[in-house]
FIVEX-696642 format. One line per 5 residues: their letters; for each residue y, z, x of C-alpha. Coordinates in pm, 1 decimal. Layout:
! residues N
a = Y:Z:X  ...;
END
This chain:
! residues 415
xxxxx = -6596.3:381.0:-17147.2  -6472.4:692.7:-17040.1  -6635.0:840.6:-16695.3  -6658.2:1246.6:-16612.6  -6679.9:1369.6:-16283.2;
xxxxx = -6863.6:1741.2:-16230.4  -6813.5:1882.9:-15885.1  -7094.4:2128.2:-15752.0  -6922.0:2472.4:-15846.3  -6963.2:2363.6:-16243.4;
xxxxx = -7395.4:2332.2:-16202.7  -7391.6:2616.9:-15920.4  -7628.9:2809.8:-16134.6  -7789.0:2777.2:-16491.4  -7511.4:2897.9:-16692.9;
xxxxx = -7286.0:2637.7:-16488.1  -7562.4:2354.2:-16655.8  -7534.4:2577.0:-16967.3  -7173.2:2512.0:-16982.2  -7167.6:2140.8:-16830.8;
xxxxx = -7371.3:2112.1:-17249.9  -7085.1:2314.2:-17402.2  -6808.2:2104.2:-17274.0  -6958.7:1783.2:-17358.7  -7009.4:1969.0:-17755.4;
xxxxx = -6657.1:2023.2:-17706.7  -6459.7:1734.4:-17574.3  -6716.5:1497.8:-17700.6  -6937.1:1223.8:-17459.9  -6934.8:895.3:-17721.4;
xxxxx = -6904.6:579.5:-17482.9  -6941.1:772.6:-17149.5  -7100.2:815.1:-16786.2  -7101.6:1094.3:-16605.8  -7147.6:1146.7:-16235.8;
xxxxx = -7286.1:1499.9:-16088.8  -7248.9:1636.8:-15770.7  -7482.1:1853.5:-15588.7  -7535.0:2192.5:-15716.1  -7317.6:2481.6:-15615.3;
xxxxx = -7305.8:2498.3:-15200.1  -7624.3:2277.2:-15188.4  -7503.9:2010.5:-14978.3  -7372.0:2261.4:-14723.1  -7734.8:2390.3:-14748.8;
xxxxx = -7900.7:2072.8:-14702.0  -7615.8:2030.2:-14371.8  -7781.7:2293.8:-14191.2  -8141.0:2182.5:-14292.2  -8072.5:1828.0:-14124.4;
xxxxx = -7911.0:2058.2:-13782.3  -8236.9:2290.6:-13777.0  -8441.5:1960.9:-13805.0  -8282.2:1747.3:-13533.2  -8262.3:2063.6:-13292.2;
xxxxx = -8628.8:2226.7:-13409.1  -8471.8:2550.5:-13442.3  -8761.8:2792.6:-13603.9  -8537.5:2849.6:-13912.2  -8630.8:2496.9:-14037.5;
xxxxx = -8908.2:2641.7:-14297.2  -8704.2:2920.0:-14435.7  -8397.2:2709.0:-14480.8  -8668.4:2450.6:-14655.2  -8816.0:2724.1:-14877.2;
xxxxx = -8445.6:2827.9:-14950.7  -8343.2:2531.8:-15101.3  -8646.0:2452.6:-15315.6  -8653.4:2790.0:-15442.1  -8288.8:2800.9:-15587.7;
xxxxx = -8357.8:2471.3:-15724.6  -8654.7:2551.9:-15919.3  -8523.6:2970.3:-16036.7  -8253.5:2739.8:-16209.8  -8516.1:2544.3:-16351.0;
xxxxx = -8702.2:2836.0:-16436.8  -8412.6:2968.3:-16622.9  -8373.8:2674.7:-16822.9  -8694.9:2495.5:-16898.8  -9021.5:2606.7:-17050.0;
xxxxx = -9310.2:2661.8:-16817.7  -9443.9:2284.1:-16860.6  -9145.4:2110.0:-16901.0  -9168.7:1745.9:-16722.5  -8853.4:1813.2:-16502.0;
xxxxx = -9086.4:2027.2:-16270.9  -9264.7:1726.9:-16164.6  -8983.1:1548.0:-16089.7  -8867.4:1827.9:-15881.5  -9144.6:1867.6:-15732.2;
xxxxx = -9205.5:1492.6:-15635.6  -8850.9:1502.3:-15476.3  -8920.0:1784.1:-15206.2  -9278.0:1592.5:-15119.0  -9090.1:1267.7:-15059.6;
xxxxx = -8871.7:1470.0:-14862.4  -9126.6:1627.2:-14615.7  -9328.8:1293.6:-14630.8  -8991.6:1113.7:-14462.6  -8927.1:1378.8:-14168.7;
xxxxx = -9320.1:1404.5:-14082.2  -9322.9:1115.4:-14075.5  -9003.7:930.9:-13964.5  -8925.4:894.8:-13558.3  -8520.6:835.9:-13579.2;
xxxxx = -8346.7:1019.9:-13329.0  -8000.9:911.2:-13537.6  -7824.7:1203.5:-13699.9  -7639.0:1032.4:-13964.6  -7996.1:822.5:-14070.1;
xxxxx = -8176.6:1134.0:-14101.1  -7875.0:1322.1:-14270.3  -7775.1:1018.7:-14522.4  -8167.5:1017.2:-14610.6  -8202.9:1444.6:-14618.3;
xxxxx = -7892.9:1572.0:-14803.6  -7866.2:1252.8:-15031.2  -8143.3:1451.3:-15218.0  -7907.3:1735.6:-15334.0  -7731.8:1467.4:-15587.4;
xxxxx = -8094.5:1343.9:-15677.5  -8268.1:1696.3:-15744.9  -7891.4:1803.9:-15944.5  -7902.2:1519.8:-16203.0  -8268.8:1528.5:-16242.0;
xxxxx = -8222.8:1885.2:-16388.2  -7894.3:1851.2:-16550.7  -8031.3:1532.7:-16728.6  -8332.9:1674.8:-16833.6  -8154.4:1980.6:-16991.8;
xxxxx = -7901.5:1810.1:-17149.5  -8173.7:1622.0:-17365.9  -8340.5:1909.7:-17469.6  -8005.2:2021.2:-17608.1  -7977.2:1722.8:-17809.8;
xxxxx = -7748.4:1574.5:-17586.6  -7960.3:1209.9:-17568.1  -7897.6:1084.5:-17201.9  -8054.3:844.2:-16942.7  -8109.9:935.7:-16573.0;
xxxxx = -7931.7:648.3:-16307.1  -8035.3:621.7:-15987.5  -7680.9:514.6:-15863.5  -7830.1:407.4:-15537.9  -7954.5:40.9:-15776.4;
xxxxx = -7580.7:22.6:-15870.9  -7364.8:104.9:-15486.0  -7393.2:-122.2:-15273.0  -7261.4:-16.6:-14919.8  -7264.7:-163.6:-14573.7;
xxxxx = -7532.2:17.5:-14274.6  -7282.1:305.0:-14165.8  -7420.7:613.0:-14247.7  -7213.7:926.1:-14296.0  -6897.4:726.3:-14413.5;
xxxxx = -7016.8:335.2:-14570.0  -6819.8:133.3:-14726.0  -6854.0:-19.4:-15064.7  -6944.7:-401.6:-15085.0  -6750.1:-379.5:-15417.4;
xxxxx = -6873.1:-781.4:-15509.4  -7227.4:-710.0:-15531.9  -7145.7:-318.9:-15604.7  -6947.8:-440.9:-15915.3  -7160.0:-710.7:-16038.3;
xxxxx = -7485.1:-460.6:-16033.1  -7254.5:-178.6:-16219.5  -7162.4:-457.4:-16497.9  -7486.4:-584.8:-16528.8  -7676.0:-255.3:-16589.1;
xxxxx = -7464.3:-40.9:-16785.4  -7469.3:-9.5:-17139.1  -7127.5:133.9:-17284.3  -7336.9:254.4:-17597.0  -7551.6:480.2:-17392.6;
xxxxx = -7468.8:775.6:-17211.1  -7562.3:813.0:-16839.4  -7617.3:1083.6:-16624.6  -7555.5:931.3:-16240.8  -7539.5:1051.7:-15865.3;
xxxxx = -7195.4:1102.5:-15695.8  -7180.5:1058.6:-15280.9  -7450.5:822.3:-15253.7  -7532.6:445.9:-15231.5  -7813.0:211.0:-15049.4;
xxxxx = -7746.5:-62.6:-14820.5  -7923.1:-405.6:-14759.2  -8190.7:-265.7:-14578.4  -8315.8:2.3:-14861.3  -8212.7:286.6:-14739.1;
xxxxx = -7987.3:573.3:-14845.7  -7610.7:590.9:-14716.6  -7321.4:811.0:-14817.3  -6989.2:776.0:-14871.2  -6837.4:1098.3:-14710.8;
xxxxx = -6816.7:1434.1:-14802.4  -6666.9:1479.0:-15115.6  -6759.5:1139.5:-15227.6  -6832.5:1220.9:-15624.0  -6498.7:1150.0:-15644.1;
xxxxx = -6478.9:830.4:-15516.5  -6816.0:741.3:-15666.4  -6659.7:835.4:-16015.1  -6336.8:566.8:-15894.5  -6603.2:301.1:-15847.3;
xxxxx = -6730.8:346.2:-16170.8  -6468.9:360.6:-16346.9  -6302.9:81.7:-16146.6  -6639.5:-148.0:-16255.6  -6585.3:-73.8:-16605.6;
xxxxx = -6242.1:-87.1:-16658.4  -6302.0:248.7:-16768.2  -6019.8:423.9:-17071.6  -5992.7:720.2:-16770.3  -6130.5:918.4:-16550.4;
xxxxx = -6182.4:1287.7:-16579.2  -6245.4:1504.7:-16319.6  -6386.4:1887.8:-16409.7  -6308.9:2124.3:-16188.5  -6328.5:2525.6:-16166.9;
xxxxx = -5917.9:2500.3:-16139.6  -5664.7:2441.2:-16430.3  -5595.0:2122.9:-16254.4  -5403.1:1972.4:-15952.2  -5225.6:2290.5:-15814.3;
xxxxx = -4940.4:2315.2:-15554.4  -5065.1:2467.9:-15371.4  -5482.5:2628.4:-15276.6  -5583.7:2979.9:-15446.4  -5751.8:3095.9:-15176.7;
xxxxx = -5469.1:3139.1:-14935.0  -5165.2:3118.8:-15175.9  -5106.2:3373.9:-15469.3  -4844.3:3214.8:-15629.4  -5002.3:2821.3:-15664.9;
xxxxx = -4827.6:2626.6:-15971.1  -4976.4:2389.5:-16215.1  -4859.7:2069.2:-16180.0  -4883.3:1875.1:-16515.3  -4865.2:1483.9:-16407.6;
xxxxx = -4794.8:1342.7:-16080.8  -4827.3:930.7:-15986.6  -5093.3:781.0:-15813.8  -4829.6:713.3:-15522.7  -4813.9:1139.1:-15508.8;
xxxxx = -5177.0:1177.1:-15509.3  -5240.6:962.7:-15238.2  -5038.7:1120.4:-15039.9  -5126.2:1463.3:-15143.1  -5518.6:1320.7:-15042.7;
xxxxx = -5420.7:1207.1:-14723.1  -5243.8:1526.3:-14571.0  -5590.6:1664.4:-14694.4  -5559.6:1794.7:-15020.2  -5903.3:1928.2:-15177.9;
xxxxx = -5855.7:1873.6:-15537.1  -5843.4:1473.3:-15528.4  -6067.1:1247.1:-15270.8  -5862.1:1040.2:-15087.9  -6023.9:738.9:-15156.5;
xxxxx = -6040.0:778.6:-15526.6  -5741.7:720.2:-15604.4  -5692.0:348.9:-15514.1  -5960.2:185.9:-15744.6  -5778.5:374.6:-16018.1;
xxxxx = -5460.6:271.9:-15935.1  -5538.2:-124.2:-15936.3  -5662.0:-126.5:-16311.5  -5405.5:126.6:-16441.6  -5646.6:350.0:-16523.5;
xxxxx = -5543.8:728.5:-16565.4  -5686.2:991.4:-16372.9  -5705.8:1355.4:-16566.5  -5866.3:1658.9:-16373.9  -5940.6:1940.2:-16604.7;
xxxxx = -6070.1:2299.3:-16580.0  -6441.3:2288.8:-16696.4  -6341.6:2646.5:-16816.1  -6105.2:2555.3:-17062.5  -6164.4:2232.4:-17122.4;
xxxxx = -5930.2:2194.5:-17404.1  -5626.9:2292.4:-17162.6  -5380.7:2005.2:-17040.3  -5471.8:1990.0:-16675.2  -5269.2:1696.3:-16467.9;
xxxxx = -5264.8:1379.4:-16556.1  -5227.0:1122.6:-16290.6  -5090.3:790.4:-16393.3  -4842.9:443.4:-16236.3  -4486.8:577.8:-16206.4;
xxxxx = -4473.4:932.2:-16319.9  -4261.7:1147.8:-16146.9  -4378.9:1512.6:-16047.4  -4393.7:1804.0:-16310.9  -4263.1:2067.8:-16205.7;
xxxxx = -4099.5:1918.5:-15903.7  -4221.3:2216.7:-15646.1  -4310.4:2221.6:-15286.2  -4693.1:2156.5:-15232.9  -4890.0:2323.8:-15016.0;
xxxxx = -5206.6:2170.7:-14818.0  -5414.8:2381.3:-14568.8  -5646.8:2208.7:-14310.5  -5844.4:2512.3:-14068.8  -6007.0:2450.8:-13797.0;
xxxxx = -5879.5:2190.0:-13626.6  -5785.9:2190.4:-13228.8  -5460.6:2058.4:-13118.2  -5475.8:1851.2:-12793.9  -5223.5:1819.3:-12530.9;
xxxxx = -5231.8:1546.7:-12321.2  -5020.1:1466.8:-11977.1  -5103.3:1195.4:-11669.8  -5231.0:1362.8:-11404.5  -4940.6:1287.5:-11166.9;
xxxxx = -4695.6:1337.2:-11490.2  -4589.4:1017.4:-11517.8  -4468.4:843.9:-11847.9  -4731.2:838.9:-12119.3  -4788.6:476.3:-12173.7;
xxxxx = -4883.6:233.6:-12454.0  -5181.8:202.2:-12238.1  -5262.6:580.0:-12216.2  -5221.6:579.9:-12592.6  -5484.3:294.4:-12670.1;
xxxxx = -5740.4:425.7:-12441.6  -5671.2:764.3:-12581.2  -5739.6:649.1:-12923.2  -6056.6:420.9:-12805.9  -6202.2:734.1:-12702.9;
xxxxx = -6124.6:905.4:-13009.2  -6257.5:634.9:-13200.9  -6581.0:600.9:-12999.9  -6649.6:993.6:-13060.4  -6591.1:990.1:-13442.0;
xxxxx = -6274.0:1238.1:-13349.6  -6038.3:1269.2:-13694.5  -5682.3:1240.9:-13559.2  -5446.9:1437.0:-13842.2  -5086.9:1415.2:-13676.3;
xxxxx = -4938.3:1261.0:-13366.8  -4642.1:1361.7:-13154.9  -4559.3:1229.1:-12833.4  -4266.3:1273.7:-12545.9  -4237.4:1105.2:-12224.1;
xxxxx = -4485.3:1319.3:-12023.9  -4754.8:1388.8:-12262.2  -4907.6:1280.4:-12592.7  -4987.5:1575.5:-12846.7  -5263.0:1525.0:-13138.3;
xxxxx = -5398.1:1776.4:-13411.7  -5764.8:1644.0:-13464.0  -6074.5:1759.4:-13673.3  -6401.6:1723.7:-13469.2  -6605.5:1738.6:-13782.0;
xxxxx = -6899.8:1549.5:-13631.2  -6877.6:1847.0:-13326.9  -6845.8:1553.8:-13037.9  -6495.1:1681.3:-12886.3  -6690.7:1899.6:-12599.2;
xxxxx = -6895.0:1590.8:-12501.6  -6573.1:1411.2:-12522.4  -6355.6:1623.9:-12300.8  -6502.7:1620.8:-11946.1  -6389.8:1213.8:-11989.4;
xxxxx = -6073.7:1279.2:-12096.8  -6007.8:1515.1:-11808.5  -6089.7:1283.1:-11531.7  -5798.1:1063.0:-11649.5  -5596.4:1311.1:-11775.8;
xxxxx = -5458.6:1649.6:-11776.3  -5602.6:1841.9:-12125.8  -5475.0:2139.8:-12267.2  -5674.5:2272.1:-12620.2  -5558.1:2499.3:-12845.9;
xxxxx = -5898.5:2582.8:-13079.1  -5861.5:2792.0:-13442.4  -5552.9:2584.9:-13505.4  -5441.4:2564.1:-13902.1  -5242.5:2241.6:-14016.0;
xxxxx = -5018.5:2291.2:-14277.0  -4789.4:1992.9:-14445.6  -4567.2:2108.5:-14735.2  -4453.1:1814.9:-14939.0  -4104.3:1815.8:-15123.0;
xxxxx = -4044.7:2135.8:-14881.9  -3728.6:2342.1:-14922.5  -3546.1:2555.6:-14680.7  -3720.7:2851.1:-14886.5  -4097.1:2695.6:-14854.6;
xxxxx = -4004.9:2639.2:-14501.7  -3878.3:2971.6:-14387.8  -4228.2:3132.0:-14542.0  -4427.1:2922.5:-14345.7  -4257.8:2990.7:-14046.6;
xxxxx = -4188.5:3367.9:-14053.2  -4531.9:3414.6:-14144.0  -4763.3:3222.4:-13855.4  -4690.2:3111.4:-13486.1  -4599.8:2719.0:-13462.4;
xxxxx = -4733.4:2475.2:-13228.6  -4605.5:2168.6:-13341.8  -4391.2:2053.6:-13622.2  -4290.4:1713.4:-13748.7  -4064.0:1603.3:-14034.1;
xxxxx = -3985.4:1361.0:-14277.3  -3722.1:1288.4:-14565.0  -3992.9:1475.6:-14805.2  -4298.1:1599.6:-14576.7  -4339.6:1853.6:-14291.7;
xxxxx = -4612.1:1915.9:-14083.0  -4673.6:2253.3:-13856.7  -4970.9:2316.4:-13665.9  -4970.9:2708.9:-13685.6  -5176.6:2973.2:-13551.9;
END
C-alpha cells in the first residue's frame, strides 16, 4: 500500500477538497490510505475554544458558532442541500456540547485531547463524503479503533503491539481509506493526541503497520526547502536528503517533517516523498537510507518565541551537577521544552519553549534557589552545513545571545 498524508492548508476551504479529488485523478489512489488533517487553521481554532472554555471567558459561544459555521459554508459549497454529510456534521458538534455540559474535569489536556480531536473527525467526514460523490469510492476510518496510545494526553505514546496488530487486522489493501491524523484512544476509551503536528507521525504509523511501498506527504511547498518562505526569500529545493538528515533537520525544529515520523520509516526502509499538492507531478524530496544531500546548502530553521533563561547560585558559586538535575526536574515537572543548553562555571543558560504557558508559575520557584535572568521574544536559529557566508548573514542581521557550534550545526539565540 501506498499512504498520503494531507496537511490542513490543502482542505482549508472547498476548492482545497476540490483539489485534494484532482490530485488523487492525477497521481492515482489504487492500493492506498490516506490520512487528513484538520482543515485550514482549525485546530488553532479549536485551541482557543478549549482556553475560552476552561477560563469561561464570554467569547466561548462566538468562537463555537465560528467554527461550526466555516465547517458547514464548506459543506454548503460542496454538497447538495440534503446530502447525508450534514448529519454527520451535525451529530459531531452535539456530541461536542453534550461532553462539556456535561463533563466536570478540571484537566486541560482531557478536555483539550477530547475538544480539538474533533477538527480531524469533522475534516474527514467531509472530505470522505465528497470524494465519493466524485466517484472517488472511499471508506471513512475512525483511526481512534486502530491507535492505541498510553493515558497522557497532549503528547501519548503509541503502544505500537496492540496499535499494529489492530492496523493489520482491519485494513484492507484493496480498499481505499480516508483516516484521522493526530489522534488515538487509550485503554480507558477516551480520545488522546499525539502532539501538534501529529498527521505526520500518524501517517509513519501507518505506513510502518503496513509495510507500506512509501509515504507521501502533500504539502502547499515544492518540498523539503532549506530554508522557511516566510522569513527567507531565497529558500532552495532540496531534492533527496537521508533519514539521518531529516531527523536532525526535525529535531532543531524544522516544520516541513514531524520529528517523530521519521523513525518508523526509517526501520522498514520505507521512502518518505513530500510533494507540493499544487503540482503534484513535480519531483519534490525524496527521503530515503543513505542518500547524501542535494544540493548540499546551508539549512535554515527558525523557532520564535522562545525565552532564554539565565541561571546563577545565589551566592555565585559553581553551578553543580546538582543545580543542573534539580533545574531540569523542575523543567520537567512544568512541561518546559528545553531547545539548547550552555553552561559556564557560574551559571547555566537554556533557550526553552513554554508552549503549555507554565514558565510564570514556574519562576517564583526557581528564584528562591536561584538567581533568574529572562530574555522573552527570543528567536532560535540553527543553520545546518553553515558556511562562513550563511554565518555572517545571520549575524550582521540580528543581535546574538547565545551561540553554540558543532563540526556541521550552529545554534544562535538572536533577537
Amino acid at each position: 500500500m501506498e499512504i498520503f498524508k494531507f496537511g490542513g492548508a490543502s482542505v482549508k476551504d472547498a476548492d482545497g477538497v476540490r483539489n485534494v479529488a484532482k490530485v488523487l485523478h492525477r497521481v492515482g489512489y489504487d492500493h492506498t490510505l490516506i490520512v487528513l488533517s484538520a482543515m485550514g487553521k482549525m485546530t488553532n481554532a479549536f485551541e482557543s475554544l478549549v482556553t475560552a472554555y476552561m477560563q469561561k471567558e464570554t467569547t466561548f459561544n462566538i468562537l463555537r458558532d465560528e467554527i461550526e459555521t466555516f465547517h458547514k459554508s464548506i459543506v454548503d459549497s460542496l454538497f447538495a442541500k440534503q446530502h447525508e454529510v450534514r448529519r454527520a456534521v451535525d451529530v459531531i458538534f452535539s456530541e461536542l456540547d453534550d461532553f462539556l455540559n456535561t463533563q466536570n474535569s478540571e484537566d486541560y489536556d482531557f478536555i483539550y485531547d477530547q475538544v480539538v480531536s474533533r477538527a480531524e473527525l469533522l475534516s474527514t467526514k467531509i472530505v470522505s463524503a465528497y470524494l465519493n460523490e466524485q466517484g472517488i469510492e472511499n471508506t471513512w476510518l475512525d483511526v481512534r479503533d486502530l491507535i492505541k496510545t498510553n493515558n497522557v494526553y497532549r503528547g501519548a505514546e503509541v503502544d505500537w503491539k496492540l496499535t499494529n496488530q489492530a492496523i493489520v487486522s482491519h485494513i484492507d489493501p484493496n480498499v481505499l481509506y480516508i483516516t484521522q491524523g493526530f489522534i488515538g484512544r487509550n485503554e480507558e476509551g477516551y480520545t488522546t493526541t499525539l502532539g501538534r503536528e501529529g498527521s505526520d507521525y500518524s501517517a509513519g504509523i501507518f505506513a510502518y503497520s503496513l509495510d507500506a511501498t512509501s509515504l507521501t506527504i502533500w504539502k502547499d511547498v515544492e518540498g523539503v526547502l532549506n530554508a522557511d518562505p516566510r522569513y527567507f526569500n531565497d529558500a532552495q529545493l532540496l531534492k533527496q536528503i537521508s533519514y539521518t538528515e531529516a531527523i536532525e533537520l526535525a529535531f532543531y525544529g524544522a516544520s516541513v517533517i514531524h520529528p517523530k515520523t521519521i523513525q518508523p520509516l526509517q526501520k522498514k526502509e520505507i521512502p518518505l516523498y513530500v510533494k507540493s499538492f499544487i503540482e503534484p507531478t513535480n519531483q519534490g524530496t525524496v527521503v530515503t537510507r543513505g542518500s547524501k544531500i542535494d544540493p548540499l546548502l546551508p539549512c535554515f530553521i527558525v523557532k520564535k518565541d522562545q525565552l532564554l533563561v539565565s541561571i546563577s547560585t545565589l551566592d555565585f558559586s559553581f553551578i553543580m551537577e546538582q543545580n543542573i538535575s534539580d533545574i531540569f526536574n523542575y523543567f520537567h515537572a512544568y512541561k518546559i521544552k528545553v531547545n539548547l543548553i550552555q553552561n559556564s562555571a557560574i551559571s547555566f543558560s537554556v533557550c526553552i519553549e513554554d508552549k503549555y504557558n507554565q514558565f510564570n508559575t514556574l519562576l517564583p520557584l526557581l528564584q528562591k534557589e536561584f538567581l533568574v535572568k529572562v530574555f522573552s521574544g527570543a528567536t532560535l536559529l540553527t543553520i545546518r552545513h553553515f558556511t562562513p557566508d550563511s554565518l555572517a548573514f545571520i549575524e550582521e542581521n540580528n543581535t546574538v545571545l547565545l551561540k553554540q557550534s558543532t563540526q556541521e550545526t550552529v545554534q544562535m539565540v538572536v533577537q
